[in-house]
N, C-alpha and C positions, 0 to 999 in steps of 0.2 A: 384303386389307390390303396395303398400302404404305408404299416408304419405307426409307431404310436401316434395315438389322435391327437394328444397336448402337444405334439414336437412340432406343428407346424410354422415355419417362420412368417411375419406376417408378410402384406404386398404391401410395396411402396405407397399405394391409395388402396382403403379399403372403409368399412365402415365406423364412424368413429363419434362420440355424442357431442365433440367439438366442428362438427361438421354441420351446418345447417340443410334446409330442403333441396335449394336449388345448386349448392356446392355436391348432395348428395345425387342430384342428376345429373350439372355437370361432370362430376370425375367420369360418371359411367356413357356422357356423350365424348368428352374428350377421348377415352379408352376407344370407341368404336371407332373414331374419327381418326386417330394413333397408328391402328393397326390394318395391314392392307390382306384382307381375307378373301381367299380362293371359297367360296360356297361346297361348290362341286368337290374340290379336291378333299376340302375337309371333309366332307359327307364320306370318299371313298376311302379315306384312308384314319377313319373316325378319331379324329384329333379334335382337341379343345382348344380354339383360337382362343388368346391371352384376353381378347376385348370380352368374349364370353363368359371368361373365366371371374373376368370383376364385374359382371352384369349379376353373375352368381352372386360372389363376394357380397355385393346390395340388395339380396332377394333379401325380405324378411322371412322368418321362419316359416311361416304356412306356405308360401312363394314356393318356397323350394322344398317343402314336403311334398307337394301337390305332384312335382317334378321327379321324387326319388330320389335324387342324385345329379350331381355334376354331370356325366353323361347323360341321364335323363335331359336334364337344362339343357345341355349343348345339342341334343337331337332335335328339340321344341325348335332352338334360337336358328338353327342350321335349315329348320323345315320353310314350306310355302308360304307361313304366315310373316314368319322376322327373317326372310334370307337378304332382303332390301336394305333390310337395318343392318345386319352386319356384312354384309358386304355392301356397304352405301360407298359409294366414292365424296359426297360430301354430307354434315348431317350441319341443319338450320334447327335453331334453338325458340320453340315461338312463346306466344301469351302462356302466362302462368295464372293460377289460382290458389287461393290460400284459403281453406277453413276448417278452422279450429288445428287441430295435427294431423291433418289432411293436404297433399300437396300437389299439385297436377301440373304438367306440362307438355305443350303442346311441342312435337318433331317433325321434320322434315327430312325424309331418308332420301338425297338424290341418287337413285343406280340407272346406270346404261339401257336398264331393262325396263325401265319406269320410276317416277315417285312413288312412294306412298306416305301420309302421314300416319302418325303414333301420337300415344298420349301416355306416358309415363306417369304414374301416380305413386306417392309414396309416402308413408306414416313415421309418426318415431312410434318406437317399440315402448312398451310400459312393462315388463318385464323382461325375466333372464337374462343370456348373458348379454344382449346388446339392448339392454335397458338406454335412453334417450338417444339411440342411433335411429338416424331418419333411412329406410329401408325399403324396397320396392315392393310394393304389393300386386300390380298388374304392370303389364305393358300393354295398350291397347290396340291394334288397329283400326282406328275410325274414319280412314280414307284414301280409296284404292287411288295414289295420285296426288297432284296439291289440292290440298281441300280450301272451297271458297273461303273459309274464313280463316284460312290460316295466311295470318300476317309473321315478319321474322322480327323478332324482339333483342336487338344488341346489346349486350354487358357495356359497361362503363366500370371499369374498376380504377379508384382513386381514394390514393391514403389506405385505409382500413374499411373502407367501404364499397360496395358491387352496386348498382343501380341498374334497372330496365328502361329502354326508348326505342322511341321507331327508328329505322332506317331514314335517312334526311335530315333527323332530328341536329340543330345546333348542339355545339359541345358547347360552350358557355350555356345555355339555359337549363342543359340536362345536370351541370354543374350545381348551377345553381339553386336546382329545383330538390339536389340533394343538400340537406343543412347541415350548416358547419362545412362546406365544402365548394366554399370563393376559388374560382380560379385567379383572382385578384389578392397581393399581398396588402398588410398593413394599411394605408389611409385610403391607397384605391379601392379598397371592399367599396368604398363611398364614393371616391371623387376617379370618376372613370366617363369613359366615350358613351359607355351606353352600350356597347355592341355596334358599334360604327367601322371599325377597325382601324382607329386613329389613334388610342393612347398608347397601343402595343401594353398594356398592364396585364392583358388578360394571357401571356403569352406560357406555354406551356410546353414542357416533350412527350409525343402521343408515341405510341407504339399500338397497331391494331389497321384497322380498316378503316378510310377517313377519304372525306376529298382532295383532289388534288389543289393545293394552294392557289388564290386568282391574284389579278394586277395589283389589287387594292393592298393585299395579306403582305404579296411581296417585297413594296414599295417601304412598309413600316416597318419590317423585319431587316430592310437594308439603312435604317436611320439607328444611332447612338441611342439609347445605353445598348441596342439589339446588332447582332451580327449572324447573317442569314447561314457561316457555319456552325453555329450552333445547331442549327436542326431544327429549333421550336415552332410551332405552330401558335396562331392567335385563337384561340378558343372560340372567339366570336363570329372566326372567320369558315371554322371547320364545321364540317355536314360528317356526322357518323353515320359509314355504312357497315360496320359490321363491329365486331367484338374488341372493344379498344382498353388500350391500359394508359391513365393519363399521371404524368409529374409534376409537380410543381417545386420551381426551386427558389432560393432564395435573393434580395433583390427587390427592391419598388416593381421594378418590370417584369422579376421571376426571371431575370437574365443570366443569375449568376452558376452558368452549370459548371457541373464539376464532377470528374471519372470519379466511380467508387470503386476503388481497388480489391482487387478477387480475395478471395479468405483461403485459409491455408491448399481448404480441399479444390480451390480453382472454380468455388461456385460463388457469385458475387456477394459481398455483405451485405446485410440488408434485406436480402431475399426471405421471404417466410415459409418454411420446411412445414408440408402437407402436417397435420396431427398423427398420433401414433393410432392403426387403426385398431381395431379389437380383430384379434387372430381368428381366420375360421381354417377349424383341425380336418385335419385328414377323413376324419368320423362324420363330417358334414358333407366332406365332398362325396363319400360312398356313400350318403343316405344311412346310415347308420345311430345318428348322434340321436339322441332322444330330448328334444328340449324341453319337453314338459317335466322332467324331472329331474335330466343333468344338468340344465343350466339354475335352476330357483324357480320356475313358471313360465310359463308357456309367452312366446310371442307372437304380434300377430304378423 
């Protein structure tokens, strides 16, 4: 790499101290799952796959000292130990742990060749330049294959908030189990079915992984104030199986949907634009940068 070290422009996701733990694992599961990597060919033709390049981007400072370099990193990630992770054909996101600014999580790397699982751990930084950036410190392999206790843990994202639940789990209870966050508008927070799938109150637009609607869901989605082309799901009535994004619109019954019209750039209004991440220079990626004393102190 070349080029002055300050000129680098940054990556549309990278590390940033508005970024929490498990956003700063997801970007870096999303990125692997994004990009469709040839192992072998990269190996021969020593290129840095873009997924690797932002597993980099999330190294904390000692992470990627250890490494030398970007290419150092990319030969590690390319090698026998992580070839499954980046070239996974799918990747499952499992149980997480939290202590203190300590962060772990458990993966799922499906490849043609075999599973294996991982375990991602990651700290925020207490000094220099990505002082409260949550940052990777290990990637671990702790199982050649699905490991017995790896269970897969689904995102629920709703409003302002992300939630974790099993696979099977009800959408209404996983809802509810997050506060401040009723899939029921105004007086049905209270006066509702219960989870029966009779007041249709609890009705919702899911986008993600979900079951397929039964007799009962369908029957109340085709009665007034509800009309089955809207789309909406009964909360109560839905089993999440995998990574869901839920809405709720406005409406006794949350019936009342409505297009939101694209913004100039053709990207919907309303959408929330990734944080600005903190730039890593050209000088990071050759292993050159010195953080202990160009950034303010060292991180870890």
């Amino acid at each position: 790499m070349s080029g002055d070290p300050d000129a680098t422009a940054p990556s549309a996701v990278g590390p940033s101290p508005d970024l929490g733990p498990a956003d700063a694992v997801r970007a870096q599961l999303d990125a692997l799952a994004a990009t469709d990597v040839d192992v072998a060919a990269a190996q021969a033709d020593g290129a840095v796959p873009d997924s690797v390049r932002t597993l980099f981007d999330f190294s904390a400072p000692a992470f990627r000292t250890a490494h030398g370099s970007l290419d150092g990193f990319a030969t590690t990630l390319l090698g026998p130990i992580y070839d499954r992770l980046v070239g996974a054909d799918a990747i499952e996101r499992g149980p997480t742990e939290r202590e203190g600014e300590t962060f772990t999580q458990a993966v799922l790397a499906r490849h043609p060749d075999g599973d294996r699982t991982y375990e991602f751990a990651v700290s925020r930084q207490t000094g220099g330049k990505y002082v409260g950036c949550w940052m990777t410190t290990a990637i671990d392999l702790v199982y050649d294959g699905r490991s017995p206790t790896f269970r897969r843990t689904p995102t629920v994202r709703f409003a302002d908030r992300e939630v974790t639940c099993e696979v099977g789990d009800q959408l209404r209870a996983v809802l509810l189990a997050a506060e401040g966050h009723s899939p029921h508008n105004d007086v049905t927070q209270v006066a509702n079915c219960g989870g029966n799938g009779l007041c249709g109150t609890c009705a919702v637009g899911v986008d993600g992984e979900v079951s397929e609607p039964e007799s009962r869901e369908r029957r109340r989605l085709n009665l007034p104030p509800h009309d089955e082309e809207r789309g909406l799901r009964l909360a109560c009535q839905t089993r999440v199986q995998g990574d869901v994004t839920v809405s709720k619109h406005r409406g006794l019954w949350g019936q009342h949907v409505e297009d939101v019209p694209p913004d100039d750039t053709g990207a919907v209004a309303g959408d929330d634009d990734p944080p600005e991440p903190v730039p890593v220079t050209d000088a990071e990626y050759a292993g050159t940068h010195d953080y202990a004393t160009l950034a303010g102190g060292a991180s870890r």
